[in-house]
N, C-alpha and C positions, 0 to 999 in steps of 0.2 A: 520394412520400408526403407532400410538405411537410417542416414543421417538426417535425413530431410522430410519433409513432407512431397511425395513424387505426382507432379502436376500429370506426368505419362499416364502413370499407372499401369508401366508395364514389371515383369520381372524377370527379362532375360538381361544378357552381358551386357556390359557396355566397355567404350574405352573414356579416356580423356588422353587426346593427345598435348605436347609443349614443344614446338619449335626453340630451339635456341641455335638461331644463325649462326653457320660460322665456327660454332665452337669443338675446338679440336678436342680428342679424346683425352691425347697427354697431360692438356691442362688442368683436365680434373684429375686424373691418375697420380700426377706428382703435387698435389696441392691437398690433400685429403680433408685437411682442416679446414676449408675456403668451400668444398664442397662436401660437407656431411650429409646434407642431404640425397645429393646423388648417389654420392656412394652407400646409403640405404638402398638405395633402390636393387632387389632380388639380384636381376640379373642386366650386366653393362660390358659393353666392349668397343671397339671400335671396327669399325665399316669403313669402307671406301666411297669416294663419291660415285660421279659418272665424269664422260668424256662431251662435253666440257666442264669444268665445274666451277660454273658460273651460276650464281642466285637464279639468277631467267628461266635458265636450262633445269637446275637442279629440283624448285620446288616442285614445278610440272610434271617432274620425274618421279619426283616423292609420292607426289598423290596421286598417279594412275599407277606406279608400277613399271611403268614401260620406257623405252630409252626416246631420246629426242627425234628418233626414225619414225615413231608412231606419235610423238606429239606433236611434230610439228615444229617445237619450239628449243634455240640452237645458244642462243644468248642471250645480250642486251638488246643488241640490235644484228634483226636479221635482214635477208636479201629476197624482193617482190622476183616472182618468179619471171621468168621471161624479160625483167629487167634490172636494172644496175638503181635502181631507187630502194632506198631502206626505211627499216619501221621498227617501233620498239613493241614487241610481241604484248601484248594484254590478256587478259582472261578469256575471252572471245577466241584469242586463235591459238588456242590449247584445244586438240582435235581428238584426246584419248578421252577416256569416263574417268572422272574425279571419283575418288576417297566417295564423297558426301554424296555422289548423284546414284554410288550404289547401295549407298544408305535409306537412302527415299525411295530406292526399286523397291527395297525390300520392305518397307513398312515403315521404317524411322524417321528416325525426327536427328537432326543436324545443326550443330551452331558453330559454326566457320568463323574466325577471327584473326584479321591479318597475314594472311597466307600471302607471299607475294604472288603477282601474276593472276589477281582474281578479278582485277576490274573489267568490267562493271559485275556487281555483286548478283549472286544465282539468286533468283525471286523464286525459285520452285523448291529449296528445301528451308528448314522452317526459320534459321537466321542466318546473316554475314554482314561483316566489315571489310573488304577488300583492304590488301597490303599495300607494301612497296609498289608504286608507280602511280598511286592514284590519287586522284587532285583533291580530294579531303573528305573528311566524313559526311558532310554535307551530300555527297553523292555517291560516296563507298558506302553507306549503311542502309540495310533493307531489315526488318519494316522500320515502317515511323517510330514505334516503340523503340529500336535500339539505336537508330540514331540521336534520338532526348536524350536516350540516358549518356549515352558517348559524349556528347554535348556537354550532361552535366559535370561528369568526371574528367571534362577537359582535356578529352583521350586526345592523342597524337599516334597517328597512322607511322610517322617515321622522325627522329633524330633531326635536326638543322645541320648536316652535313659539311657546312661550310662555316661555320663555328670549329671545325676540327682543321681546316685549312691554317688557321695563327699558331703561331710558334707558341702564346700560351694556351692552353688547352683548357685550361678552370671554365671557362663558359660553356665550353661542349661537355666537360664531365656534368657541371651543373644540370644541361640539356638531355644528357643521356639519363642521369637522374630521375628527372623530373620525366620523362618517353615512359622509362622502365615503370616509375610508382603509376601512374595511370594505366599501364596496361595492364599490371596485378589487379586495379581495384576493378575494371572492365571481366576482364575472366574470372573473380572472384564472383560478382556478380552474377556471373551466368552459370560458374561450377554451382554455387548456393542453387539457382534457381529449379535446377534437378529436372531440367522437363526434357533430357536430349537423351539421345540414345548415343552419338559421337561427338564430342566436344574435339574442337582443333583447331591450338591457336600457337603463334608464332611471335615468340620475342624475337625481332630482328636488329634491337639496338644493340645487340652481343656483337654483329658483324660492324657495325658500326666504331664499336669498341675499338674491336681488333685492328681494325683498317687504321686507325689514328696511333692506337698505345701501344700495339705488337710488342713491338721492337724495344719500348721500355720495362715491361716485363720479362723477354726473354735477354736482356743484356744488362738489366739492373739498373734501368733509366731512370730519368726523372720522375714517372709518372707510374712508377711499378703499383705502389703502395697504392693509388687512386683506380690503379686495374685494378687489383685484388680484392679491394674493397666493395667498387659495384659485382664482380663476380659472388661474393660473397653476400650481398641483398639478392640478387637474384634467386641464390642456392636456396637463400631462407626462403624468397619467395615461393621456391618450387615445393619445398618443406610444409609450408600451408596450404597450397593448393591438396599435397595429397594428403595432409591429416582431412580436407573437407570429401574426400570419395568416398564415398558405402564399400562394403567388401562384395560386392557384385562388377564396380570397376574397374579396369585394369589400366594405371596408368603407363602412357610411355614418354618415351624424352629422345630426341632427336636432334641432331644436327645435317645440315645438308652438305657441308663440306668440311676443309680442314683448315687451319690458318697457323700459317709461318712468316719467320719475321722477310720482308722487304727492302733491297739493296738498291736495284734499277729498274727502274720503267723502260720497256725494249720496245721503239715505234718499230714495229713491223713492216711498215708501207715507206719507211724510212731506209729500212733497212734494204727491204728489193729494189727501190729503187735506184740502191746505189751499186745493188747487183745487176741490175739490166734487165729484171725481172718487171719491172713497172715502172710506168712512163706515163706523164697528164698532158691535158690538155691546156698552156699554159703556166703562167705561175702562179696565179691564185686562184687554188683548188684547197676544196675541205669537206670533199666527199667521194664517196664511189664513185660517184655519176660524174666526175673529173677527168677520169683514165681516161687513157688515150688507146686509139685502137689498135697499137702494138702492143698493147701490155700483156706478157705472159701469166702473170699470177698474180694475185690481190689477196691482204686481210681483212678480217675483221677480228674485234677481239671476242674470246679472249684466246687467242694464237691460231685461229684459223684462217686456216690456208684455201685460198682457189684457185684453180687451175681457168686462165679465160678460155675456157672450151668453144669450139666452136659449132653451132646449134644449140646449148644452153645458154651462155651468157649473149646478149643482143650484138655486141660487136665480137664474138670471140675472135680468137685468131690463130688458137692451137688448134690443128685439124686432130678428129675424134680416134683417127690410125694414129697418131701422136702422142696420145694422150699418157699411156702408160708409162714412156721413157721420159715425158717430160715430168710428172709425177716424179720421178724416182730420180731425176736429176734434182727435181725443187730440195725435197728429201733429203740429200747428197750434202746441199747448201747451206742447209739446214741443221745438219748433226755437227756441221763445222761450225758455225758460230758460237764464237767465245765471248765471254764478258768481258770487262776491263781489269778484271781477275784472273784471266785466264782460263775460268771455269766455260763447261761447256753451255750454253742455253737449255739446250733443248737434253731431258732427261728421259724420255722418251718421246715419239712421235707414230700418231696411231691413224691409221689411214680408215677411209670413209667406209670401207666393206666391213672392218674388224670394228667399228665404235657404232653401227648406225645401221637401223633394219625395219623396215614399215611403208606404208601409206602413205607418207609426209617426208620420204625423204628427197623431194625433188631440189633442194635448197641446203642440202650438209653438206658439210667442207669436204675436200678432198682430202687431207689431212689437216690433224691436230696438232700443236705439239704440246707438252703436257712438261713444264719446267723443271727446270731444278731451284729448289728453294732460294729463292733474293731474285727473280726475276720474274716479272709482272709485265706479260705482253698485251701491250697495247695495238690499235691502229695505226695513229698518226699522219693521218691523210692530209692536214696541213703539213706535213713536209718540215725542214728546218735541218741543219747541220748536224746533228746530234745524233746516233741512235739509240745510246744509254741515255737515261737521264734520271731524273732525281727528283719527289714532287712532295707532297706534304704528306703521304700516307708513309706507313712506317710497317704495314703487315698484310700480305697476299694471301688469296686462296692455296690451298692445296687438293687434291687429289684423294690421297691417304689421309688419314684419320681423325675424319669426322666419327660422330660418338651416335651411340645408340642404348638406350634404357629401356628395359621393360620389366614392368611387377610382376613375372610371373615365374615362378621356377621354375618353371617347363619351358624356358628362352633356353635356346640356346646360341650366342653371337657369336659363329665361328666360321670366316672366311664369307663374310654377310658384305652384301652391300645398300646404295639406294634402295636398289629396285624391290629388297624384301620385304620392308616397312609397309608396303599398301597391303601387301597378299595377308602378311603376319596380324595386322587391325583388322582386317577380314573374317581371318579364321579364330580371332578373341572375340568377334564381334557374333560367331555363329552364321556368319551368310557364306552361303555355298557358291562358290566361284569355279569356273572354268581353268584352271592352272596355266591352258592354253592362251589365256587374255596377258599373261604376266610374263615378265622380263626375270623377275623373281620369284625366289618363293616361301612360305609360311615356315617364320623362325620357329613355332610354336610347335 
């Protein structure tokens, strides 16, 4: 029966998955002592993200397998088709099959915890707390049962973000603190309670971390010692979690992307517009729906590029015979821009045929660009002199190397990305998938 008393009562595999946002591979790599637990774990390496890799896009990506072409979902904030009005993607318009919904095909039982991009929470498998973006427990947790207990444990969905905005940081490390011990006592809870067949849950205060203290870890900042430190509860965290698994579970540990330190913030919509590439409608604009009907190309973040096509975007202006040299001229504009370093921006730039494939891609950028480390592309569609600038985060996403765990010896993480993670909990899980459904495929 394991460790517990099993409320299922069943005795096939199972997993326990652990989000930890954000965090890069090398940080546990060169830290060994900060992460002993991890580095117990069988088998670890590092993966690449996806294109974008951005939290919105990423976790989506995680839990069906498939790229933002078949989910639908591109960032933060995407583009309503047919118009120049935007939204921030929610768990509703995530359009592939989840991790957990092919759990419940199959017979199981599912306990989802803080996933970003899950609100509102699935009432058809057997628990969730929805993540990142959603307006509190009070309406992220299904059933009535784990919303009490959430309640009692004082759980927090997310970090006070704007506590990491002040030059001191002590209230936010406080806050991320106090994030991290309640979401241990929440998953501890539910690891104990032994009745799932997939457990999957996501500490997301790691990217929070990163976003504020990067840069003081990786240059010997003020605040190195206060990184290390919560990195170091976390490990242990992760350390309890798997002494409480039976030897029927296979734990894994993941991240969705990678994080390096932060130099500039680059307004994109700043920037073309001072290329001649985009043009508003007046001076006080601070949205898409501002452009003006000259504009050749628009952002969004995080560094997506559009072409105003004409027949897809409502006022375009670039005819559709057009399209491909103006594409390759944006392109062009693009591989030039320099920092205020001299460095170049863009370290590569990956166009919508070669990042983007499915159902859902009526709404992907034309192109990406995909940075060189210390540059963080933003929108900037309020405008302003600037197009570098400088804000209170101190560490950006990356591309390359986010981290991947998994207990089993038979992993093998080599030249792996995202998209493996859902196929590989699949095939530990014993459910028989289509290879065809997947972007990736079974590490195992």
């Amino acid at each position: 029966m394991g460790l517990f008393d099993r409320l299922r009562g069943g005795s096939g595999p199972r997993v326990a998955f652990f989000g930890i946002d954000g965090v890069p591979y090398s940080l546990i790599a060169d830290n060994e002592g900060t992460f002993e637990n991890l580095h117990a774990i069988a088998s670890g390496g590092t993966i690449d993200s996806i294109v974008p890799p951005e939290s919105s896009a990423c976790w989506p990506a995680l839990t069906t397998g498939v790229n933002p072409g078949s989910t639908g979902v591109y960032g933060f904030q995407d583009r309503e088709i047919d118009s120049y009005e935007t939204y921030v993607p929610m768990g509703q318009d995530v359009q592939a099959t989840r991790l957990w919904s092919r759990v419940d095909d199959a017979g199981g039982e599912a306990t989802v915890m803080n996933v970003p991009v899950t609100f509102p929470p699935d009432r058809d498998i057997q628990r969730m707390v929805s993540g990142f973006l959603s307006p509190g427990v009070e309406k992220a947790a299904y059933p009535d049962e784990l919303r009490e207990t959430l309640e009692n444990l004082e759980y927090k969905i997310d970090v006070n973000a704007k506590l990491g905005h002040k030059d001191d940081k002590e209230a936010f490390i406080e806050d991320a603190h106090r994030t991290l011990d309640a979401r241990f006592e929440a998953f501890k809870r539910y690891i104990e309670g032994d009745d799932w067949d997939l457990f999957f849950g996501v500490f997301m205060t790691t990217d929070r971390v990163n976003h504020f203290l990067f840069k003081d870890y990786a240059e010997d900042g003020e605040y190195k010692t206060e990184f290390l430190e919560f990195y170091a509860k976390l490990d242990d965290y992760i350390g309890e979690l798997r002494g409480m698994l039976d030897e029927k579970t296979t734990m894994v540990v993941a991240s969705d992307h990678g994080f390096t330190s932060l130099d500039y913030e680059v307004k994109c919509n700043v920037w073309l517009e001072e290329q001649g590439w985009l043009s508003f409608d007046g001076d006080d604009h601070d949205s898409l729906g501002d452009i003006a009907d000259d504009t050749r190309a628009y952002s969004l973040i995080p560094g997506r590029f559009y072409i105003n096509l004409e027949g897809r975007e409502p006022r375009g202006s670039v005819p559709e015979a057009e399209y491909e040299t103006v594409r390759t001229e944006l392109k062009t504009d693009l591989e030039a821009l320099e920092g205020p370093d001299g460095r170049p921006v863009a370290d590569r730039i990956v166009t919508k045929e070669d990042a983007f494939r499915g159902a859902h891609d009526e709404i992907a950028p034309d192109l990406v660009v995909i940075p060189n480390d210390g540059f963080d592309l933003k929108s900037g569609f309020r405008g302003g002199d600037a197009v570098f600038d400088t804000g209170p985060r101190n560490g950006m996403h990356s591309f390359e190397n986010a981290c991947l765990f998994v207990d089993d010896d038979g992993a093998k993480i080599e030249d792996a990305d995202l998209y493996d993670i859902a196929p590989t909990v699949l095939e530990l899980l014993d459910i028989d998938i289509d290879r065809g459904d997947f972007d990736g495929a079974s590490l195992v």
